[in-house]
GUZA-207050 format. One record per atom (N, C-alpha, C): residue in three letters; x, y, z. Coordinates in steps of 0.2 Angstrom, whole numbers. Layout:
REM residues N
(marvo "ala"; (X; Y; Z))
...
END
This chain:
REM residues 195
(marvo "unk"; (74; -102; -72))
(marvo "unk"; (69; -102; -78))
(marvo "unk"; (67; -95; -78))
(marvo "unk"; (66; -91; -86))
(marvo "unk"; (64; -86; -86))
(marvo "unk"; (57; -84; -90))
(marvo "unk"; (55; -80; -87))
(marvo "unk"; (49; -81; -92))
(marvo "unk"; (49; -73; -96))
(marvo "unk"; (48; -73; -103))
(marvo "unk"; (48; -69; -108))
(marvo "unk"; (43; -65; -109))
(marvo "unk"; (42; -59; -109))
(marvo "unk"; (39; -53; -109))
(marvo "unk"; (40; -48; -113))
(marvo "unk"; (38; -42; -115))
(marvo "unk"; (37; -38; -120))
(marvo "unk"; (45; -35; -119))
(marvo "unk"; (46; -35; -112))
(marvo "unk"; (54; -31; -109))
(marvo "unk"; (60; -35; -112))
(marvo "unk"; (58; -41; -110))
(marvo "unk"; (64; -44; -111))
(marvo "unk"; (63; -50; -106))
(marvo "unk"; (67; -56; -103))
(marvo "unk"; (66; -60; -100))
(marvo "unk"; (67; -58; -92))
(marvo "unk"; (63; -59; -88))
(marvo "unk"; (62; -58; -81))
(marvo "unk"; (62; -64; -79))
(marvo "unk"; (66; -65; -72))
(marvo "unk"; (67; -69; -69))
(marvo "unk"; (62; -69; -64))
(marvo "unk"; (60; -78; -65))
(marvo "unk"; (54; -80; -61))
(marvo "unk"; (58; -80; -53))
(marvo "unk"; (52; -78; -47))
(marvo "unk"; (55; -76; -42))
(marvo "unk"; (55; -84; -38))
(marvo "unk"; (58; -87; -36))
(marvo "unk"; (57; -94; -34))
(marvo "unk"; (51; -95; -27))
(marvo "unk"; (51; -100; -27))
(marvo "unk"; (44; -101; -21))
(marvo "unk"; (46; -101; -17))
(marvo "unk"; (51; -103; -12))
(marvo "unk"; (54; -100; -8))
(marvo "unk"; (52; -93; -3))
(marvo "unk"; (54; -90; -8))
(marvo "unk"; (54; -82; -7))
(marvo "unk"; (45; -80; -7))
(marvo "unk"; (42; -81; -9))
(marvo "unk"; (35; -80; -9))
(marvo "unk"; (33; -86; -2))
(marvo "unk"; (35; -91; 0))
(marvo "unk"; (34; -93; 5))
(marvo "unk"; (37; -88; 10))
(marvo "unk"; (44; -88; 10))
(marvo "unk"; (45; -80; 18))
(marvo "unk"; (40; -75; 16))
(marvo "unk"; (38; -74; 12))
(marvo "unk"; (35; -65; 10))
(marvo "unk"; (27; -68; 14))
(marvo "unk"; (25; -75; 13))
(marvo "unk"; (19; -76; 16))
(marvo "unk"; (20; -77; 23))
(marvo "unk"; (24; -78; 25))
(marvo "unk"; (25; -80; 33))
(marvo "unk"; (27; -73; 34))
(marvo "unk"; (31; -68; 32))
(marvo "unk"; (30; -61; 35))
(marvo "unk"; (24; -57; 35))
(marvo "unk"; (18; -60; 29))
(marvo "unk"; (12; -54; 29))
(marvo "unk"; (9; -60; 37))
(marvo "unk"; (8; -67; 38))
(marvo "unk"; (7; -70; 44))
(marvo "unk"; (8; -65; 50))
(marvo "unk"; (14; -64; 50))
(marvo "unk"; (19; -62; 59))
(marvo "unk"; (16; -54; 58))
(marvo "unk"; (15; -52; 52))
(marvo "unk"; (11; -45; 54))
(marvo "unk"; (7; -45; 56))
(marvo "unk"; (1; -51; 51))
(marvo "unk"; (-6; -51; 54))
(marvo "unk"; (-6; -53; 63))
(marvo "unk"; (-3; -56; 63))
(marvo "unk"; (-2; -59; 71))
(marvo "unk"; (-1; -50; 75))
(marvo "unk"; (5; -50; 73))
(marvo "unk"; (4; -42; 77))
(marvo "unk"; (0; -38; 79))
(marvo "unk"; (-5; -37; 71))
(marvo "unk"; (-9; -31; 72))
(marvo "unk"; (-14; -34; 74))
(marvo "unk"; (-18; -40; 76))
(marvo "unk"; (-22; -42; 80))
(marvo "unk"; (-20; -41; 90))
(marvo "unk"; (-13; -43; 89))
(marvo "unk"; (-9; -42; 95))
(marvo "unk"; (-11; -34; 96))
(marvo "unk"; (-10; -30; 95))
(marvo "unk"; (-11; -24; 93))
(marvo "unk"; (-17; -20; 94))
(marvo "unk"; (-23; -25; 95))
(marvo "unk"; (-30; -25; 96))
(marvo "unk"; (-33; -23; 89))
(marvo "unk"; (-29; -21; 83))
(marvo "unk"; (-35; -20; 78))
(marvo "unk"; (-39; -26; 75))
(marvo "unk"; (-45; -25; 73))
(marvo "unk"; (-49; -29; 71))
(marvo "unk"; (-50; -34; 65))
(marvo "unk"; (-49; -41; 66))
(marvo "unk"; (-48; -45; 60))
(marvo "unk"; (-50; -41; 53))
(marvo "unk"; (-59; -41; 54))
(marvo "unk"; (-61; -38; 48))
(marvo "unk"; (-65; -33; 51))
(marvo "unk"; (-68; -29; 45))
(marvo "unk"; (-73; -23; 47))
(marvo "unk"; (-78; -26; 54))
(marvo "unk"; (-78; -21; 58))
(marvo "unk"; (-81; -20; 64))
(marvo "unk"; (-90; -21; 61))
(marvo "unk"; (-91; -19; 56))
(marvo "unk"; (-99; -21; 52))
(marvo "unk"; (-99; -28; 50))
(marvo "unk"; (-94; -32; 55))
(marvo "unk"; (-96; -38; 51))
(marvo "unk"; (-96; -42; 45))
(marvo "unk"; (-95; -38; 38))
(marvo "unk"; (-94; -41; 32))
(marvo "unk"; (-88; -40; 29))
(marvo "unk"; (-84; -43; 25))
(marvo "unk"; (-81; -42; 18))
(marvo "unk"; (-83; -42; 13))
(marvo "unk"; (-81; -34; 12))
(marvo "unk"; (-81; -33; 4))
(marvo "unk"; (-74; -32; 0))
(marvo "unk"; (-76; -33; -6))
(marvo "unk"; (-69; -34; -11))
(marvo "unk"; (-68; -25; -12))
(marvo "unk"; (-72; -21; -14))
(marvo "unk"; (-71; -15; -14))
(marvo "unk"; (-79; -9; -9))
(marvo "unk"; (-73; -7; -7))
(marvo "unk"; (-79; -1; -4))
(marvo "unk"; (-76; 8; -6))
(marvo "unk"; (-81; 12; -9))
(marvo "unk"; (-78; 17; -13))
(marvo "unk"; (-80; 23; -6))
(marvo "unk"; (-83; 23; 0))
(marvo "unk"; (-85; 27; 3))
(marvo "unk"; (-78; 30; 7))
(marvo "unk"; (-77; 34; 5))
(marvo "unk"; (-70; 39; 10))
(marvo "unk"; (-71; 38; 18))
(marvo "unk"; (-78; 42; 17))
(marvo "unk"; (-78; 47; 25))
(marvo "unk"; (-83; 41; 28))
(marvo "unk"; (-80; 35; 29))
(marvo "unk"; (-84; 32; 33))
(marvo "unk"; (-81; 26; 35))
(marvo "unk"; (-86; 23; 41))
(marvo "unk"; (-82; 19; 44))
(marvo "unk"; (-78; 12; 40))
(marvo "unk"; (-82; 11; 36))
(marvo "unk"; (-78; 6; 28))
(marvo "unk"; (-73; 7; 27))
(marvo "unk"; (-69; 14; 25))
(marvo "unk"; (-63; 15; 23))
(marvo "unk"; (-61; 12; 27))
(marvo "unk"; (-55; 8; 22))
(marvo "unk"; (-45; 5; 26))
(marvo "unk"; (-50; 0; 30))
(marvo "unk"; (-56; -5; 27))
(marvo "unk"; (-58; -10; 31))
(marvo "unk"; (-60; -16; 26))
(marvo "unk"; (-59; -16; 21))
(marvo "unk"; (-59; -22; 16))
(marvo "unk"; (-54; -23; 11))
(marvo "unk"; (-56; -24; 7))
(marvo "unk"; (-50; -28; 3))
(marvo "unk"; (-48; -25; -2))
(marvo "unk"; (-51; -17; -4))
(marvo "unk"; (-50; -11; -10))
(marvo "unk"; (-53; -7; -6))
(marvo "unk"; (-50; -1; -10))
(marvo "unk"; (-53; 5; -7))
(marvo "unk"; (-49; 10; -12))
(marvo "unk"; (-51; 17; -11))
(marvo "unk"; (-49; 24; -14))
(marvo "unk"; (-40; 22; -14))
(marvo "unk"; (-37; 20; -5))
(marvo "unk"; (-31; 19; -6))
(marvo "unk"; (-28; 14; -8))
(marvo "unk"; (-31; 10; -11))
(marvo "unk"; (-29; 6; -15))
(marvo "unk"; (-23; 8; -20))
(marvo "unk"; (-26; 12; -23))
(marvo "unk"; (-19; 14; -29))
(marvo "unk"; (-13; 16; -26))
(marvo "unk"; (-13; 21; -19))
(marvo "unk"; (-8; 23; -16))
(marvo "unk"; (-3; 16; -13))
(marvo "unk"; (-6; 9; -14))
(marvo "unk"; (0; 4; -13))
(marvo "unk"; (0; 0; -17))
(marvo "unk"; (-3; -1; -22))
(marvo "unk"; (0; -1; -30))
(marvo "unk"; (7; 3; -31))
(marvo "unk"; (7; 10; -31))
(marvo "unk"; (11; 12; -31))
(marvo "unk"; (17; 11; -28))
(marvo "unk"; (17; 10; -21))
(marvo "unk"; (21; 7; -14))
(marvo "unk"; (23; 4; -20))
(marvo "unk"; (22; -2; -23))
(marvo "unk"; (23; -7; -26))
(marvo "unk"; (30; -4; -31))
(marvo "unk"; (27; -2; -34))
(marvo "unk"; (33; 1; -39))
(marvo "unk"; (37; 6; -38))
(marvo "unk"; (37; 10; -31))
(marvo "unk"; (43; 13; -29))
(marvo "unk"; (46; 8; -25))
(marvo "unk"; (45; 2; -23))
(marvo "unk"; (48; -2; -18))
(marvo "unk"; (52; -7; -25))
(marvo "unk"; (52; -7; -30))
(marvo "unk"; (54; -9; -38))
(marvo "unk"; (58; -6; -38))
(marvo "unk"; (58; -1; -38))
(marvo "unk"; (64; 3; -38))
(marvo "unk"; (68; 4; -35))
(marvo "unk"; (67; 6; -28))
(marvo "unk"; (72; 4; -24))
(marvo "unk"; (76; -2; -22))
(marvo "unk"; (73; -8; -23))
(marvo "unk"; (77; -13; -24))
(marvo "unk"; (80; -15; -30))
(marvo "unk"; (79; -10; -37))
(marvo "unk"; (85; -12; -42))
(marvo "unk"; (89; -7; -39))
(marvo "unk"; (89; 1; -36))
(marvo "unk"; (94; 3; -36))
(marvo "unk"; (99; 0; -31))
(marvo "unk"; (97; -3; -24))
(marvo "unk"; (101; -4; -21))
(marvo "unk"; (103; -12; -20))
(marvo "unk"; (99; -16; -22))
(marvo "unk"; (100; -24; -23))
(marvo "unk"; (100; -26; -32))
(marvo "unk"; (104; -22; -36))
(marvo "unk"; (104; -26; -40))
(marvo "unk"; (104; -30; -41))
(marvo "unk"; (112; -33; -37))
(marvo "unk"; (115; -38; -39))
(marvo "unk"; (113; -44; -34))
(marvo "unk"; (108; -44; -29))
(marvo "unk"; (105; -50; -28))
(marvo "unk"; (99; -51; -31))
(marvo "unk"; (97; -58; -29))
(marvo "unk"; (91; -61; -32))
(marvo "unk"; (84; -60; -33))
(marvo "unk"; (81; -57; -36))
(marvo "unk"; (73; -54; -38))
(marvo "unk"; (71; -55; -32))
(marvo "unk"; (71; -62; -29))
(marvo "unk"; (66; -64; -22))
(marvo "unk"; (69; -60; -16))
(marvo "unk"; (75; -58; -14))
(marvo "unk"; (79; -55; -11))
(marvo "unk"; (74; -48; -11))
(marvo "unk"; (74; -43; -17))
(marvo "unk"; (70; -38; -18))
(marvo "unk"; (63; -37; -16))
(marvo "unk"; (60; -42; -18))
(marvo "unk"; (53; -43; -15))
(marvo "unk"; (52; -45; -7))
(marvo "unk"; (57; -49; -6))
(marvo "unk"; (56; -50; 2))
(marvo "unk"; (58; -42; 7))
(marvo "unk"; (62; -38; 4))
(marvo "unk"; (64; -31; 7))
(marvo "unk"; (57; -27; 6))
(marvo "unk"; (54; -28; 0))
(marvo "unk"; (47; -24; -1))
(marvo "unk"; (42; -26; 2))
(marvo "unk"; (40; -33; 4))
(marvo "unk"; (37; -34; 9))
(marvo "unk"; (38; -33; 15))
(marvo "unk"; (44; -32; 16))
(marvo "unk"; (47; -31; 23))
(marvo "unk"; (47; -23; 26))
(marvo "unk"; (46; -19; 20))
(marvo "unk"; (45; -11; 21))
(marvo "unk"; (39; -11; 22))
(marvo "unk"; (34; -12; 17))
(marvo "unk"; (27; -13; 18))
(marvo "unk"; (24; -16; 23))
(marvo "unk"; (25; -19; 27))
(marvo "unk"; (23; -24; 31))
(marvo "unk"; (24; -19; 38))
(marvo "unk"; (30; -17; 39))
(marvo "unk"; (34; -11; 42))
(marvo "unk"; (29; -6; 43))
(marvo "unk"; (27; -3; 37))
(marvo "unk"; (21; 4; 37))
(marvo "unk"; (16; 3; 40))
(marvo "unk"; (13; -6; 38))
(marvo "unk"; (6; -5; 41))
(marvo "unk"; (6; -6; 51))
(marvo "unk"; (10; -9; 52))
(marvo "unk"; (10; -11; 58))
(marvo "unk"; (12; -3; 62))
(marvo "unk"; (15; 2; 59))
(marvo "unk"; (16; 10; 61))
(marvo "unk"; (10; 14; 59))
(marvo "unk"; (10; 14; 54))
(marvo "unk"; (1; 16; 52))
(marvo "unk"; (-5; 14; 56))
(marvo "unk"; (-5; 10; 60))
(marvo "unk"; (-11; 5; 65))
(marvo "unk"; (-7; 8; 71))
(marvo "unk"; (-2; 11; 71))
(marvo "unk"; (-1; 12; 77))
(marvo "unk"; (-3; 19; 80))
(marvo "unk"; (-5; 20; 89))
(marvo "unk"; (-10; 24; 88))
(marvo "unk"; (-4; 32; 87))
(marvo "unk"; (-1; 33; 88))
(marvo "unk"; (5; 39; 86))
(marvo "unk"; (3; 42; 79))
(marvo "unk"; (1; 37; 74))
(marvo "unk"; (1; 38; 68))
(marvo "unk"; (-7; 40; 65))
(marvo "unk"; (-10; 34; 70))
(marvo "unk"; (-18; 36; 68))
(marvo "unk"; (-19; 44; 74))
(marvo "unk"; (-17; 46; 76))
(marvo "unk"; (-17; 51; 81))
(marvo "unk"; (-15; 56; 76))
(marvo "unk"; (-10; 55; 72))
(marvo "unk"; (-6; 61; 67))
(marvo "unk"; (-10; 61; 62))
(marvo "unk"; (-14; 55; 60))
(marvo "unk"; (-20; 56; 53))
(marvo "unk"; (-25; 61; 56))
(marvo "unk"; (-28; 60; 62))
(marvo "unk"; (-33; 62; 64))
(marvo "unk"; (-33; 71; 64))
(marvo "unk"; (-25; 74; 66))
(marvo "unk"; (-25; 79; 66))
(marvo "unk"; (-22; 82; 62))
(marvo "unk"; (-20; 80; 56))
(marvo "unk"; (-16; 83; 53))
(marvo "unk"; (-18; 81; 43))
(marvo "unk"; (-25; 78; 44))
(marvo "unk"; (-26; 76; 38))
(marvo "unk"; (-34; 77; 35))
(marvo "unk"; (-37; 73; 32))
(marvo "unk"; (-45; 74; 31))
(marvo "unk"; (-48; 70; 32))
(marvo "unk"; (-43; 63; 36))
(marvo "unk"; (-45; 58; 40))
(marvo "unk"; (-47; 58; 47))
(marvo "unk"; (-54; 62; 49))
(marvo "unk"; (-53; 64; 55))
(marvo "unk"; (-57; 59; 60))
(marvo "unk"; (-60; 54; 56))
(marvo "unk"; (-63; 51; 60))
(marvo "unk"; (-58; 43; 60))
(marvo "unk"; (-53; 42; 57))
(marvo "unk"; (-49; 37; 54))
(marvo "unk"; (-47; 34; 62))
(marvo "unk"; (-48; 28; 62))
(marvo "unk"; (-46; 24; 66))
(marvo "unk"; (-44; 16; 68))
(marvo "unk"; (-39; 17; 59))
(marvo "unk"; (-34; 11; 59))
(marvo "unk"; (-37; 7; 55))
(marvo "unk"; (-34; 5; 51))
(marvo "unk"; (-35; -2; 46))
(marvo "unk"; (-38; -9; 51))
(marvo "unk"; (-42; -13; 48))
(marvo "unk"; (-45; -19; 50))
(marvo "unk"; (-37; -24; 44))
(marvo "unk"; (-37; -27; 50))
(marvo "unk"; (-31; -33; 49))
(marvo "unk"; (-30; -36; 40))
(marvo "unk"; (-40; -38; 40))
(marvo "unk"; (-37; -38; 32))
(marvo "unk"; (-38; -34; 27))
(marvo "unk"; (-38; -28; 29))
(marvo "unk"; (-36; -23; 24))
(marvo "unk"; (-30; -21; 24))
(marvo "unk"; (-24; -25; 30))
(marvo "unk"; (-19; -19; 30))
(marvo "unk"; (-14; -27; 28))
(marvo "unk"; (-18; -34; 28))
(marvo "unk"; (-16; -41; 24))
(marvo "unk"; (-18; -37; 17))
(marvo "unk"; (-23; -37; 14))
(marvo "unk"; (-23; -34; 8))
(marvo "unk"; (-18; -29; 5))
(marvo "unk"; (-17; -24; 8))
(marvo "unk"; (-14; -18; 7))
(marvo "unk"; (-6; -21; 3))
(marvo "unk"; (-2; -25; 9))
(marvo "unk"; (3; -27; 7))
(marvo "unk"; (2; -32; -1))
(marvo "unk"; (-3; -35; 0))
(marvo "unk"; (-5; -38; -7))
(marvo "unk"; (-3; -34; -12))
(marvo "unk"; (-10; -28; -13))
(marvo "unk"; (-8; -25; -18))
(marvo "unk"; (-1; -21; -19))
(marvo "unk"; (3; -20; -12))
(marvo "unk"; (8; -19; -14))
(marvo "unk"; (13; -23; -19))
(marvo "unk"; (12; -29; -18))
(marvo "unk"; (18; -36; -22))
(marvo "unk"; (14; -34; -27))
(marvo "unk"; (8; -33; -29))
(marvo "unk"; (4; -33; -36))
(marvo "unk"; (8; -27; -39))
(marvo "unk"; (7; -23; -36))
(marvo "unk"; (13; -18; -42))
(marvo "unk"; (19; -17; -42))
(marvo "unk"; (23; -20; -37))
(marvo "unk"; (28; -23; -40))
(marvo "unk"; (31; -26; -44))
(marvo "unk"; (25; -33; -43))
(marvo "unk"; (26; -37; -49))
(marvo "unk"; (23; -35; -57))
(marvo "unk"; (20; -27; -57))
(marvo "unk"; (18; -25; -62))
(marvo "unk"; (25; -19; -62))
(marvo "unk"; (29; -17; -59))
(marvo "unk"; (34; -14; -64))
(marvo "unk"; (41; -19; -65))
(marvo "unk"; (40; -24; -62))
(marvo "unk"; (44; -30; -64))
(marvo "unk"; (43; -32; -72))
(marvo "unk"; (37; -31; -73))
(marvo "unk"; (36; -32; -78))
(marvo "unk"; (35; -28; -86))
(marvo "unk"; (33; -21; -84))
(marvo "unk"; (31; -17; -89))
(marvo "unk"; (35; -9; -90))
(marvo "unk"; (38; -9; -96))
(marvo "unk"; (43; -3; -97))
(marvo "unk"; (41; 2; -92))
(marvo "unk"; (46; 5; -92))
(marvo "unk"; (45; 11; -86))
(marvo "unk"; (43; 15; -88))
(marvo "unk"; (39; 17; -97))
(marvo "unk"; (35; 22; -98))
(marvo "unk"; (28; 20; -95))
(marvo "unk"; (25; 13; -94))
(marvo "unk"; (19; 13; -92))
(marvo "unk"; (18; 11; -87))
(marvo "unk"; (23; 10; -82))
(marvo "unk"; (25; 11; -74))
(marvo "unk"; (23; 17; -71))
(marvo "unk"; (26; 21; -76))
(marvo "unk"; (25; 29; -72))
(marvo "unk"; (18; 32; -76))
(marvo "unk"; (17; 30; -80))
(marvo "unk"; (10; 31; -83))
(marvo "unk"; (6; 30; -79))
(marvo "unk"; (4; 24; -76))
(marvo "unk"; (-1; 22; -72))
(marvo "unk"; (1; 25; -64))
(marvo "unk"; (8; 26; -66))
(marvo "unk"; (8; 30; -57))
(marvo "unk"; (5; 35; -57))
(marvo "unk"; (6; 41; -64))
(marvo "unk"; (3; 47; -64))
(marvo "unk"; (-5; 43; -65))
(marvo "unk"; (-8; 39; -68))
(marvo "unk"; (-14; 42; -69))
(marvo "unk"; (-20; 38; -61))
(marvo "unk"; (-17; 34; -57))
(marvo "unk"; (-18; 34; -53))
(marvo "unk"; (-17; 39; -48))
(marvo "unk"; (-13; 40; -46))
(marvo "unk"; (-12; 50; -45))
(marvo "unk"; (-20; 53; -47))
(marvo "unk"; (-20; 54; -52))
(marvo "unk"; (-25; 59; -54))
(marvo "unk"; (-29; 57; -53))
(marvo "unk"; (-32; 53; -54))
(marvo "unk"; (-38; 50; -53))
(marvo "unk"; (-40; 50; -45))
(marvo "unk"; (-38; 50; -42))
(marvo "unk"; (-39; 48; -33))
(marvo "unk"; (-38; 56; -31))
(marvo "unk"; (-34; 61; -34))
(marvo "unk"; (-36; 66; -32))
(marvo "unk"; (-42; 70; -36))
(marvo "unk"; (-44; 68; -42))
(marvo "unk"; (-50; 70; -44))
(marvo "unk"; (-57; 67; -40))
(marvo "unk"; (-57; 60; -38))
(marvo "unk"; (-62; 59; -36))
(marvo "unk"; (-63; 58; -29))
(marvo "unk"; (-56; 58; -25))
(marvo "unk"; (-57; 60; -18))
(marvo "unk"; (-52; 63; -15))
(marvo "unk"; (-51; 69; -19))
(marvo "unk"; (-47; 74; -17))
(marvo "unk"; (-41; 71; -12))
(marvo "unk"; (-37; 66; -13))
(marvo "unk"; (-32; 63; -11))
(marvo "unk"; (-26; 60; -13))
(marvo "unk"; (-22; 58; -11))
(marvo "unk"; (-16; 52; -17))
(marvo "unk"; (-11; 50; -14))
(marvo "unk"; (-6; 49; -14))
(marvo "unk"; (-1; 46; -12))
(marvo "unk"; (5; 53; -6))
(marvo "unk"; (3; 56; -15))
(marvo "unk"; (8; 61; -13))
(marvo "unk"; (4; 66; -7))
(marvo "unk"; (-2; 68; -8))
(marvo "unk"; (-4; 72; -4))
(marvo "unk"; (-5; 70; 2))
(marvo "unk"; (-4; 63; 4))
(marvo "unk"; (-6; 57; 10))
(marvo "unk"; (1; 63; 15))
(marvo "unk"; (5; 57; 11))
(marvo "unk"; (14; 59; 16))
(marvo "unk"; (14; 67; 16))
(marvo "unk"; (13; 71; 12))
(marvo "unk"; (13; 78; 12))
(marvo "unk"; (12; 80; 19))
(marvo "unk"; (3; 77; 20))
(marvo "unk"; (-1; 80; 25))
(marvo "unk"; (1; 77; 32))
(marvo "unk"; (4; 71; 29))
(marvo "unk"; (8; 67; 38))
(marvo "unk"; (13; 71; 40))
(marvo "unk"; (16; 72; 35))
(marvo "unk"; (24; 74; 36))
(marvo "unk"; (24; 82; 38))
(marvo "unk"; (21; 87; 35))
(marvo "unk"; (20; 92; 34))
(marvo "unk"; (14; 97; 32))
(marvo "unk"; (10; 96; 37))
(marvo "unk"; (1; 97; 33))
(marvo "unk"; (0; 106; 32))
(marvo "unk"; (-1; 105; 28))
(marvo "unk"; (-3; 112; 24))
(marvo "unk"; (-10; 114; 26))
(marvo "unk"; (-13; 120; 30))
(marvo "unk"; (-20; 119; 32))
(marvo "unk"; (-25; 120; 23))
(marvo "unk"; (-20; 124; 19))
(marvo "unk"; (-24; 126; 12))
(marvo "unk"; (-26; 121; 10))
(marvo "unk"; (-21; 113; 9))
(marvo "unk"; (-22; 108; 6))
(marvo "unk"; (-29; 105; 11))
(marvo "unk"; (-30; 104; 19))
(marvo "unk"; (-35; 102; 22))
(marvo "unk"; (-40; 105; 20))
(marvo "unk"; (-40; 113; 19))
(marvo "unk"; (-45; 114; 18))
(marvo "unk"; (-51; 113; 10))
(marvo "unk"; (-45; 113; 6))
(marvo "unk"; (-47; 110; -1))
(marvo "unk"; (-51; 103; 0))
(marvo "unk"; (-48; 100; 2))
(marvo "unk"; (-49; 91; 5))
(marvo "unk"; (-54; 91; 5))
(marvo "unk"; (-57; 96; 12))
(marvo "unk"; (-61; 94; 15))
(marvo "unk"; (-69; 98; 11))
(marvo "unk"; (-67; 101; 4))
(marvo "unk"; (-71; 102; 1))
(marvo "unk"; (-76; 106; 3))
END
């Protein structure tokens, strides 16, 4: 069955597939609890969004600043599964994005990584995502997925760029400057950052 869109016909992904993609975001959350990170915020609450960077909120609820950065995930994980799984099944694609995602968070919680944010970033006091912000995370990931599944690729990268801008104008950060500063930290870009 397909359902019709401004693109053209997209093919619904079967339920099936959204069943394994649920049971891998499960076997993560089991992990990272295994792992000793904390179900939710250590303060106790969930909230749906928290805008505070430098605090111990970040990467502990269900949005945040880095929110867009896995949206994004989303539509480069689109990508990558058209160019190299075209010819299997849409679900096929989205279980390998859930499976990369899912992959990052469980590395990113780990303390090597949270040890490389700390000294190599503007995340100095960073100390790992709460379970269901890094359950979330992979959410918003499938969420943009399933938005470049859907939306011409002019306003795929539209919203990639204005995502991008926006997160570095308002908290002098983004996707790209994330990996930059993991991979290869520039003290000029730290010091900018840090404002």
């Amino acid at each position: 069955m397909n359902r019709l869109t401004a693109t053209g016909p997209v093919p619904v992904i079967a339920a099936r597939y959204w069943f394994i993609a649920l049971a891998i975001v499960a076997v993560t959350a089991v992990i990272l609890l295994a792992m000793g990170r904390p179900p939710i915020c250590t303060c106790g609450e969930i909230r749906l969004w928290t805008g505070a960077v430098n605090s111990a909120d970040n990467s502990q609820h269900i949005a945040d600043w880095y929110t867009p950065s896995h949206i994004i995930h989303g539509f480069l994980f689109y990508l990558l599964g058209w160019l190299f799984l075209r010819g299997n099944p849409p679900g096929d694609r989205l279980l390998a994005a859930v499976l990369i995602e899912a992959g990052w968070e469980l590395l990113e919680n780990s303390p090597i990584i949270i040890d490389r944010y700390r000294q190599t970033t503007i995340a100095l006091g960073y100390s790992g995502d709460s379970v269901l912000n890094s359950v979330a995370d992979i959410g918003w990931m499938c969420f943009g997925f399933a938005l470049a599944r859907r939306l011409p690729l002019w306003a795929t990268l539209s919203l990639a760029a204005g995502f991008e801008l926006l997160t570095l104008l308002i908290i002098r950060d983004n996707l790209i400057l994330n990996v930059l500063m993991l991979v290869a930290p520039i003290d000029a870009i730290r010091v900018w950052q840090a404002g």
